[in-house]
MMTF fields as JSON, N, C-alpha, C and O atoms, coordinates in Angstrom:
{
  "mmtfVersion": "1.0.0",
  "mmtfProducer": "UNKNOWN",
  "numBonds": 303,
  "numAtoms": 304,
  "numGroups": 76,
  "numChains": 1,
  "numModels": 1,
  "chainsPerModel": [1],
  "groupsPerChain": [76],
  "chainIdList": ["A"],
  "bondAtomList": [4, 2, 8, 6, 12, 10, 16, 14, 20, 18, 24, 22, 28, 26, 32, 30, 36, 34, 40, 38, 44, 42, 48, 46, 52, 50, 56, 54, 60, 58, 64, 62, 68, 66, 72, 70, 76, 74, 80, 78, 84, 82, 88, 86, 92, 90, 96, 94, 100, 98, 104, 102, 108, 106, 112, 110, 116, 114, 120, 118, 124, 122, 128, 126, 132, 130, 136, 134, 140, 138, 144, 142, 148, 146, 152, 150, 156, 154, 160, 158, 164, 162, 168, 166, 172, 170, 176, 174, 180, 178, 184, 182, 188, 186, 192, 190, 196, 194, 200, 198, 204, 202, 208, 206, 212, 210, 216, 214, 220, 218, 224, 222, 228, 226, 232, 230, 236, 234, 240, 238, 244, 242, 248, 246, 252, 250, 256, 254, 260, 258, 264, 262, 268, 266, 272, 270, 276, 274, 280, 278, 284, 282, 288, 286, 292, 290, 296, 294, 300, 298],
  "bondOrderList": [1, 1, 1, 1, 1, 1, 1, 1, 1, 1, 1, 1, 1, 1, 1, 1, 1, 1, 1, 1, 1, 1, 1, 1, 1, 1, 1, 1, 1, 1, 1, 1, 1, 1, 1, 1, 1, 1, 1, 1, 1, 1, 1, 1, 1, 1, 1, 1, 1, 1, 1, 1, 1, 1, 1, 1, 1, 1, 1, 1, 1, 1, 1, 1, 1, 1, 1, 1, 1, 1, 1, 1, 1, 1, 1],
  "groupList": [{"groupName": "UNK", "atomNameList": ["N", "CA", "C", "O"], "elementList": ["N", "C", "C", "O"], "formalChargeList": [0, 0, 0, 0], "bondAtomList": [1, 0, 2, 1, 3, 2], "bondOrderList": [1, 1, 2], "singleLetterCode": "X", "chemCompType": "L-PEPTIDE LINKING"}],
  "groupTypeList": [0, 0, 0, 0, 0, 0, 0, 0, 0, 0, 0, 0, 0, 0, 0, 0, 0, 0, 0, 0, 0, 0, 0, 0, 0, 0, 0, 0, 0, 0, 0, 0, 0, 0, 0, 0, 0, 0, 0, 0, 0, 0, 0, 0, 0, 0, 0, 0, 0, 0, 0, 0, 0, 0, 0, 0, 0, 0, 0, 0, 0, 0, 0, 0, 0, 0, 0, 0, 0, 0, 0, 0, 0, 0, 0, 0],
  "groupIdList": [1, 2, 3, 4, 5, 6, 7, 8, 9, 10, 11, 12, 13, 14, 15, 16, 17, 18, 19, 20, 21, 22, 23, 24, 25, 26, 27, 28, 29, 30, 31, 32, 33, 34, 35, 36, 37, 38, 39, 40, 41, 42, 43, 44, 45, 46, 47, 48, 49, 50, 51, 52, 53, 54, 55, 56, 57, 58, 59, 60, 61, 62, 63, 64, 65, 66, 67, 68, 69, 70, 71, 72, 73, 74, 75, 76],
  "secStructList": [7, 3, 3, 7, 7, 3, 3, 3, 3, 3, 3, 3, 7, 7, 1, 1, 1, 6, 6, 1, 7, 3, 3, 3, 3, 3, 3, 7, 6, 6, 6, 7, 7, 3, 3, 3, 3, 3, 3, 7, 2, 2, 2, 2, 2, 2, 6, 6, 7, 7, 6, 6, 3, 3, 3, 7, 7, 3, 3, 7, 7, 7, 7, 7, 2, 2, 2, 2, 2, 2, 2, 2, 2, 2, 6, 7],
  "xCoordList": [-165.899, -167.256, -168.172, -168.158, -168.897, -169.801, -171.618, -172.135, -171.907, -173.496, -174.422, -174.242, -175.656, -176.642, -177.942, -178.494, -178.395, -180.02, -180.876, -180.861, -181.663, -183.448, -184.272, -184.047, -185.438, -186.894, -187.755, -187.838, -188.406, -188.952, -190.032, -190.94, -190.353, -191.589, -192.575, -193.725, -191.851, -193.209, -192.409, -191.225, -193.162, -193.187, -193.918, -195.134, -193.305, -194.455, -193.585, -192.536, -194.705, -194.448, -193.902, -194.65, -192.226, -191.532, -192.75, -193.678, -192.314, -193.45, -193.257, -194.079, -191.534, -191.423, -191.308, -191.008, -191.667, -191.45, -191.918, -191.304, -193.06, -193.713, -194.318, -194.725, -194.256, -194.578, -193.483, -193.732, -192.152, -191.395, -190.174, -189.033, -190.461, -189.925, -190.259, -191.206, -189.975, -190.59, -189.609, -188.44, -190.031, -188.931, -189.411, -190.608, -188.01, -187.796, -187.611, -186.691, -188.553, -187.891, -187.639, -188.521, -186.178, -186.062, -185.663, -184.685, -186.22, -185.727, -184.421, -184.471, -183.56, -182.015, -182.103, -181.749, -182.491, -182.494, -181.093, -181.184, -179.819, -178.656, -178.405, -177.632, -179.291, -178.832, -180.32, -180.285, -181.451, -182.498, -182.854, -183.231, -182.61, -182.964, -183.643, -183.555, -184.36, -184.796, -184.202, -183.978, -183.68, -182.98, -183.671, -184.031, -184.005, -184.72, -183.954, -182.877, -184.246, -183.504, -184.576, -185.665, -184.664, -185.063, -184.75, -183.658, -186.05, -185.638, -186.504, -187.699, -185.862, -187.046, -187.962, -187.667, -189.255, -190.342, -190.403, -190.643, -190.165, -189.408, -189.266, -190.052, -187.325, -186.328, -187.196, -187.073, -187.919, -188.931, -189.614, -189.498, -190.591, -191.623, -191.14, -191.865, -189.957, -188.892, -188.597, -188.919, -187.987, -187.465, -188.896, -188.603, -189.738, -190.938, -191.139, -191.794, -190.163, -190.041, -191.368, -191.978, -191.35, -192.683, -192.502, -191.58, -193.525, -193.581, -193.499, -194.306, -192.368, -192.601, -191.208, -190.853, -190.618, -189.553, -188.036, -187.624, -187.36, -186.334, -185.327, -185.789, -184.217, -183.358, -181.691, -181.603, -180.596, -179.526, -178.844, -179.504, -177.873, -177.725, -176.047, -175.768, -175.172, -174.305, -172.972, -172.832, -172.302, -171.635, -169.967, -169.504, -169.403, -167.744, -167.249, -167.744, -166.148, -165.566, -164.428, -163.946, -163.33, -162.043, -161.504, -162.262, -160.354, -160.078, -158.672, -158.234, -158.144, -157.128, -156.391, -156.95, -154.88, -154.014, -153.628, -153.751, -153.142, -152.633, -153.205, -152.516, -154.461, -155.595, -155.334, -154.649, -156.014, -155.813, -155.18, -155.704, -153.429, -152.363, -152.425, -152.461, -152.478, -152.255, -153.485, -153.268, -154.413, -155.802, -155.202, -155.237, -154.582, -154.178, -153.375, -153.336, -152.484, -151.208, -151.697, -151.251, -152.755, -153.095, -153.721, -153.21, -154.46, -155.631, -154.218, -154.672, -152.794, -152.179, -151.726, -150.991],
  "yCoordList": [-51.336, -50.939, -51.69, -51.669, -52.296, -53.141, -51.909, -51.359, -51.969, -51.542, -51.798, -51.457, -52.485, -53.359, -52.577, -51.878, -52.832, -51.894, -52.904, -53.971, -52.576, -53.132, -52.811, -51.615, -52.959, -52.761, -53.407, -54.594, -52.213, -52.822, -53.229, -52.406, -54.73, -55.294, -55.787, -56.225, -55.582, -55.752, -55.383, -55.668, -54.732, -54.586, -55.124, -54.934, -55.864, -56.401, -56.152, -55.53, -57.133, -57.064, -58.076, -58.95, -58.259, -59.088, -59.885, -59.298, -61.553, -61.731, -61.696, -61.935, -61.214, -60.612, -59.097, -58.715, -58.175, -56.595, -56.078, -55.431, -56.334, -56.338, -54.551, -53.78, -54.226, -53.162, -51.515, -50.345, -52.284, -51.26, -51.973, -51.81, -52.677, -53.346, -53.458, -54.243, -53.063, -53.755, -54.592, -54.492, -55.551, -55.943, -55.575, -55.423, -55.314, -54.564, -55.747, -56.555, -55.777, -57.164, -56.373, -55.532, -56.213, -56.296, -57.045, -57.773, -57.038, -57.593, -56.977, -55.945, -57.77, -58.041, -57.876, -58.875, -56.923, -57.604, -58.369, -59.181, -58.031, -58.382, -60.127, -60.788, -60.585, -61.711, -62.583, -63.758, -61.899, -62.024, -63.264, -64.408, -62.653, -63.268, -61.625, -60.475, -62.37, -61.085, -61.32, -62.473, -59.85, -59.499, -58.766, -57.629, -59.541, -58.784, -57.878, -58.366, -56.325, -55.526, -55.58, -55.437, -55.754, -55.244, -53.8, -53.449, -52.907, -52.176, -51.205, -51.234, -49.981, -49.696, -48.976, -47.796, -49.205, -48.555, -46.781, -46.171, -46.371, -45.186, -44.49, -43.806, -45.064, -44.601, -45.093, -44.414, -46.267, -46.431, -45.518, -45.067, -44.874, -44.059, -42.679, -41.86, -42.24, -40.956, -40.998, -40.183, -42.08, -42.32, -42.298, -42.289, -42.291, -42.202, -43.239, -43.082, -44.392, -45.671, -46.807, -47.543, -46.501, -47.765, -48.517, -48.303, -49.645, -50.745, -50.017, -49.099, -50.313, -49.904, -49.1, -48.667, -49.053, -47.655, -48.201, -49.301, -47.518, -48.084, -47.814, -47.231, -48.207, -48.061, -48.842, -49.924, -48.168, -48.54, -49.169, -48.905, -49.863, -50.698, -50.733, -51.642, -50.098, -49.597, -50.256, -49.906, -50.848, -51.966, -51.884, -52.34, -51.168, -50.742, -51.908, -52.231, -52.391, -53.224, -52.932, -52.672, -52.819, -52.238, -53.727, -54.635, -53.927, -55.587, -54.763, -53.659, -55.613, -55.379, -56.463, -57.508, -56.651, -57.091, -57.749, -58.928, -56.743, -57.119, -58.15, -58.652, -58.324, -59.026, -59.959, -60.672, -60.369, -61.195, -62.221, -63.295, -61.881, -62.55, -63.061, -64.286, -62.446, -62.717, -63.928, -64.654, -64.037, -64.746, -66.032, -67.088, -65.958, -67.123, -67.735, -68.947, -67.16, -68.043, -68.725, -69.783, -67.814, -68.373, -69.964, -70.925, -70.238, -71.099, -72.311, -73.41, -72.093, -72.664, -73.672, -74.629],
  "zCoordList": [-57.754, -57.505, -58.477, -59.707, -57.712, -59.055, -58.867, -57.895, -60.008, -59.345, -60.228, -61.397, -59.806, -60.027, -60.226, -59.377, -61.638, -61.552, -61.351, -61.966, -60.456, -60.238, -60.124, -59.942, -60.063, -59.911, -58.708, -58.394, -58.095, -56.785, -56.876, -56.994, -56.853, -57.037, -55.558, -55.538, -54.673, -53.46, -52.291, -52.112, -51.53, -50.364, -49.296, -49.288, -48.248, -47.372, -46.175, -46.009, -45.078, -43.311, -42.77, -42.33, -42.638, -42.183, -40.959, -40.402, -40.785, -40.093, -38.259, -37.375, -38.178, -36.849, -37.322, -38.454, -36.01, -36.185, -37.184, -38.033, -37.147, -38.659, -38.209, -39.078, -36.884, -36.685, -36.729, -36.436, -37.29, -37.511, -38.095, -37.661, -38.985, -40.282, -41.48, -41.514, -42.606, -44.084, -44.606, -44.231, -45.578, -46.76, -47.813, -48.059, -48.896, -50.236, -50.952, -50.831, -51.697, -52.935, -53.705, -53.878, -54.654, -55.721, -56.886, -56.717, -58.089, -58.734, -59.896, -60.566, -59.851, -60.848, -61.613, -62.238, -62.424, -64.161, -64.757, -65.678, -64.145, -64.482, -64.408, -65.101, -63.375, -62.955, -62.58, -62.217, -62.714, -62.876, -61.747, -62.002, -60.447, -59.174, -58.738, -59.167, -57.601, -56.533, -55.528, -55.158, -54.631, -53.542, -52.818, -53.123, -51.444, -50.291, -49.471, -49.129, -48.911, -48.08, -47.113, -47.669, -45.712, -44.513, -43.953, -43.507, -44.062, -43.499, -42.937, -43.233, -41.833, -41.436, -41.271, -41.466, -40.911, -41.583, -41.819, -42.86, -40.77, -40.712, -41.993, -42.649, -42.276, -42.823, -44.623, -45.642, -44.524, -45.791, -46.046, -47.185, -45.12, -45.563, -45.571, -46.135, -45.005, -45.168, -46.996, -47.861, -47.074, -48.662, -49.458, -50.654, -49.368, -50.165, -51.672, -52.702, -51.145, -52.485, -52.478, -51.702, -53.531, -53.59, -54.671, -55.458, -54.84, -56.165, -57.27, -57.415, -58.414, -59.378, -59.752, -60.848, -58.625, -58.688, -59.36, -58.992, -60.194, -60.633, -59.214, -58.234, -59.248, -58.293, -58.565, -59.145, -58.097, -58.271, -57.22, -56.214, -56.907, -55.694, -56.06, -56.841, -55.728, -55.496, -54.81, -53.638, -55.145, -53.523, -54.19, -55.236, -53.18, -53.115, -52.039, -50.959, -52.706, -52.14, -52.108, -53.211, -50.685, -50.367, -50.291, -49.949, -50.575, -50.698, -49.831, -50.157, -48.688, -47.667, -47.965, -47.633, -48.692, -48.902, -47.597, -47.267, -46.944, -45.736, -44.57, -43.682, -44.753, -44.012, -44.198, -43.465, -45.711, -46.619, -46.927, -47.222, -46.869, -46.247, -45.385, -45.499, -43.938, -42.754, -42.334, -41.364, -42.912, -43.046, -43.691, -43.059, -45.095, -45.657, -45.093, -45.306, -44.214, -43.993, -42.447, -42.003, -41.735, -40.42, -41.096, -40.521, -41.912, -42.358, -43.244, -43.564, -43.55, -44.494, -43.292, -43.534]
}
């Protein structure tokens, strides 16, 4: 599980579906890039997040052995 703190520095209007889309910039402090989320307007203004807001970004990764293998040896 890795998880990443940032700070949300702008919100704007994707320039398709701009009528039931936003993008989330945040910025990394860890790695000190910004990362855009699309998402939608809705489920944004439900969450009540705006500029300024700290936030955690969370990302579990299940790694499948078995895949994995079967992936390497197709590609060997």
């Amino acid at each position: 599980m890795i998880k990443i703190e940032g700070e949300i520095t702008e919100i704007s209007c994707p320039p398709n579906r701009a009528d039931v889309l936003r993008t989330v910039s945040i910025w990394l402090h860890q790695t000190e890039e910004d990362m855009d989320f699309t998402l939608d307007l809705e489920e944004l203004k439900n969450s009540q997040m705006k500029v300024g807001d700290k936030v955690t970004i969370q990302i579990d990764k299940r790694f499948d052995v078995d895949s994995f293998t079967s992936e390497l040896f197709k590609n060997a």
